[in-house]
C-alpha positions, 0 to 999 in steps of 0.5 A: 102583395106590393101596395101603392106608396102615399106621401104623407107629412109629419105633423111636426113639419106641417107649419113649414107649409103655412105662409108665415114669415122667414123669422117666424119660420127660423125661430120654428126651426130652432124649437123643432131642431132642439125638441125633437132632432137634437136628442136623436142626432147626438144619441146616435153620435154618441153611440157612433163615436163611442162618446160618454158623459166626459166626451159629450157633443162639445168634442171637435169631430162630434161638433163637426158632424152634429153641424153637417147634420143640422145643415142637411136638415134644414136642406130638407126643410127647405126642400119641403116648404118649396116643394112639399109634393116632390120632397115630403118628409113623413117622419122628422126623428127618422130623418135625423136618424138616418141622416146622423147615421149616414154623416157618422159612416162617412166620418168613419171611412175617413177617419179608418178606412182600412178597418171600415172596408173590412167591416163592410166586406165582412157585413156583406159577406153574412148578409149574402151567404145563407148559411149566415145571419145579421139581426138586431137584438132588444138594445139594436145592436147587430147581432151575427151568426149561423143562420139557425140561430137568428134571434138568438141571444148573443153570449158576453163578449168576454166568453166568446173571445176567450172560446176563440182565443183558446182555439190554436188553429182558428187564428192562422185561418183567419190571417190567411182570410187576407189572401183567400177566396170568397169561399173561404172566408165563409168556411172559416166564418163557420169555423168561427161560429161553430166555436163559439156556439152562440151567436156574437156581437157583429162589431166585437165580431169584426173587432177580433178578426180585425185584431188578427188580421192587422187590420189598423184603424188609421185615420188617412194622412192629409196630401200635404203629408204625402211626398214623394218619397212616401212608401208605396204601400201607404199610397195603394192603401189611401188609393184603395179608400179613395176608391172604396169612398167613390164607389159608395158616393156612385152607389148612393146616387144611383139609390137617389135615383132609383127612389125616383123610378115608378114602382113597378120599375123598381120591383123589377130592378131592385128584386132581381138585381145581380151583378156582373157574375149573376149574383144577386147584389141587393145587400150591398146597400145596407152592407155600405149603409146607403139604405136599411133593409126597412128602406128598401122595402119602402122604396118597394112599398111592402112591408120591412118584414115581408122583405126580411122573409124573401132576403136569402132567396134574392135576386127572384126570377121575373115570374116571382116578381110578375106574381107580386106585381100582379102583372105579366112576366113580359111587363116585368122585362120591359119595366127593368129595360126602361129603369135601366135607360132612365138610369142610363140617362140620368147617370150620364156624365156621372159615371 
C-alpha cells in the first residue's frame, strides 16, 4: 500500500526558519556543522578514503572533498530558509551522509575510473540477476552471493581468496569475462560463489576479480599531459570514463526530477522501468549510487523493506502496480505517459 508522503523538518534545522540575523544564522551554522555533520561526513571519508588515525581529514583530497561538502550543505540550508515548503530537509546526518557518500563516489570515478566502471557493471550485475544477492551485514558493509544465502555471515577474507586461489580454472574464466556476454558473467560469478561456499565481501569480491582482470586502479591523466602522440588506448580508456561520468550526471538529473513528479506519476515510472530491451533498469541507480534502495522507496512512499521484497520481481506489470495504487490499470498507463512528457520537457536541451 503506497501512502501519502509529508514534508517534515528536522528540529535541528527549525531556527533557520526563525527571523534572526545573517551572523546569528552563521554562527548557528558553524555549531550545527561541527556538533552533528562533521562526525558523519569525515566517518564516511574516512571510511571511503580507507583513512586511519596517521591520514586523517587534514590529507589533500580528504580536505578537498570534506570543503565540497560542507559547501553543498550550506546549499541546502540556504534552500530551506528561502523555501522550506519546496526544499525540507527531514534528517540533518542523513543529508550529510549521502551527500559525503556522493562527493566520495564522484572523487573515486575520477581518480579510478577503470576499476569503478567495473565495480558498478559488477554491482549492477548481482542486484539484476535473481540467482544473486547484495545485502548489508551488522558493520554495513556490502555483503555478495547466491541469492539463498542472504543474510548470511560472509567467511574471513583470507579464506575466501585463498578457495579461489586454489581453483586453477576459475581465473581464465574470469579474465575471458573481459570479452563475454552478460550471460557469462552470471555463470562464472556462480562458479565464483559456488567455490567459495559462503557469501563474500562485495569490495574484496571486486578487488579479486579486478586483480585477474587487470583492472588498474589509475587515476585519469590531466589534458595537459595528453599530446598527440598519446597511445590511442589510453585515449579510448579516458573516452570511456568520461562517458561513464556523463551518463551518471544525466542519470542523476533525470533522479532530480523524478522526485518532482506526483507520486502516482512516479510509481508508474519507477515500478515498471525498463530499458531499451524490456528489462527492467531500476538497479541502475543504486548500482551508480544516484539513490539507495531506501530512496527509492521513499520517492514511492512505502516502506524500504516492502520494496526490498518486491526488487527481484521488478519491473511489475501495470495491473500490479494499479493494485498498489489502488487505482485502474488505464490510470497507471496515462500517469507514465504524462511523467514521460513532463520528463520530456523539463530534460529539454539537457539531453
Amino acid at each position: 500500500m503506497v501512502r501519502k508522503q509529508s514534508a517534515k523538518i528536522d528540529p535541528l534545522l527549525e531556527p533557520l526558519l526563525l527571523p534572526i540575523s545573517d551572523d546569528e544564522i552563521d554562527q548557528f551554522l558553524s555549531q550545527l556543522i561541527v556538533s552533528h555533520a562533521d562526525p558523519v561526513i569525515k566517518g564516511i571519508i574516512g571510511y571511503k578514503l580507507h583513512l586511519n588515525s596517521h591520514r586523517g581529514i587534514g590529507q589533500p583530497d580528504a580536505h578537498d572533498i570534506h570543503q565540497e561538502v560542507i559547501l553543498q550543505l550550506l546549499a541546502a540550508f540556504r534552500q530551506l530558509r528561502q523555501q522550506p515548503a519546496a526544499h525540507p530537509i527531514s534528517d540533518l546526518r542523513g543529508l550529510a551522509a549521502i551527500i559525503t557518500h556522493r562527493t566520495c563516489s564522484r572523487w573515486m570515478r575520477q581518480q579510478f575510473p577503470e576499476r569503478h566502471a567495473f565495480k558498478n557493471r559488477l554491482h549492477y550485475l548481482l542486484m539484476r540477476h535473481r540467482g544473486f544477492a547484495i545485502w548489508q551485514n551488522e558493520n554495513k558493509k556490502l555483503i555478495t552471493g547466491l541469492a539463498e544465502w542472504k543474510g548470511r555471515k560472509e567467511v574471513a577474507a583470507e579464506k575466501q581468496l585463498k578457495r579461489l586461489s586454489d581453483d586453477e580454472e576459475l581465473p581464465a574464466r574470469i579474465r575471458l569475462l573481459k570479452f563475454s556476454r552478460e550471460a557469462d558473467w552470471s555463470g562464472t560469478l556462480h562458479g565464483i560463489f559456488t567455490r567459495l561456499g559462503c557469501p563474500i565481501e562485495f569490495d574484496k569480491l571486486v578487488s579479486c576479480m579486478a586483480a585477474v582482470l587487470q583492472v588498474e586502479d589509475r587515476p585519469l591523466e590531466s589534458i595537459d599531459e595528453i599530446d598527440d602522440a598519446s597511445d590511442p588506448a589510453d585515449s579510448n580508456r579516458q573516452h570511456d570514463a568520461e562517458w561513464q561520468i556523463e551518463k551518471r550526471t544525466f542519470l542523476q538529473r533525470i533522479w532530480e526530477e523524478v522526485q518532482q513528479l506526483p507520486l502516482n506519476q512516479r510509481a508508474a515510472l519507477l515500478l515498471n522501468l525498463r530499458d531499451h530491451e524490456g528489462e527492467g533498469c531500476l538497479a541502475l541507480f543504486p548500482a551508480l549510487g544516484i539513490a539507495t534502495i531506501r530512496q527509492i522507496a521513499e520517492a514511492l512512499a512505502m516502506e524500504a523493506e516492502k520494496l526490498a521484497e518486491m526488487w527481484n520481481g521488478l519491473p511489475l506489470e501495470d495491473a500490479r502496480i494499479a493494485e498498489l495504487l489502488q487505482v485502474t490499470r488505464q490510470q497507471v498507463i496515462n500517469a507514465r505517459k504524462s511523467a514521460r512528457e513532463r520528463l520530456a520537457r523539463r530534460l529539454k536541451g539537457f539531453i
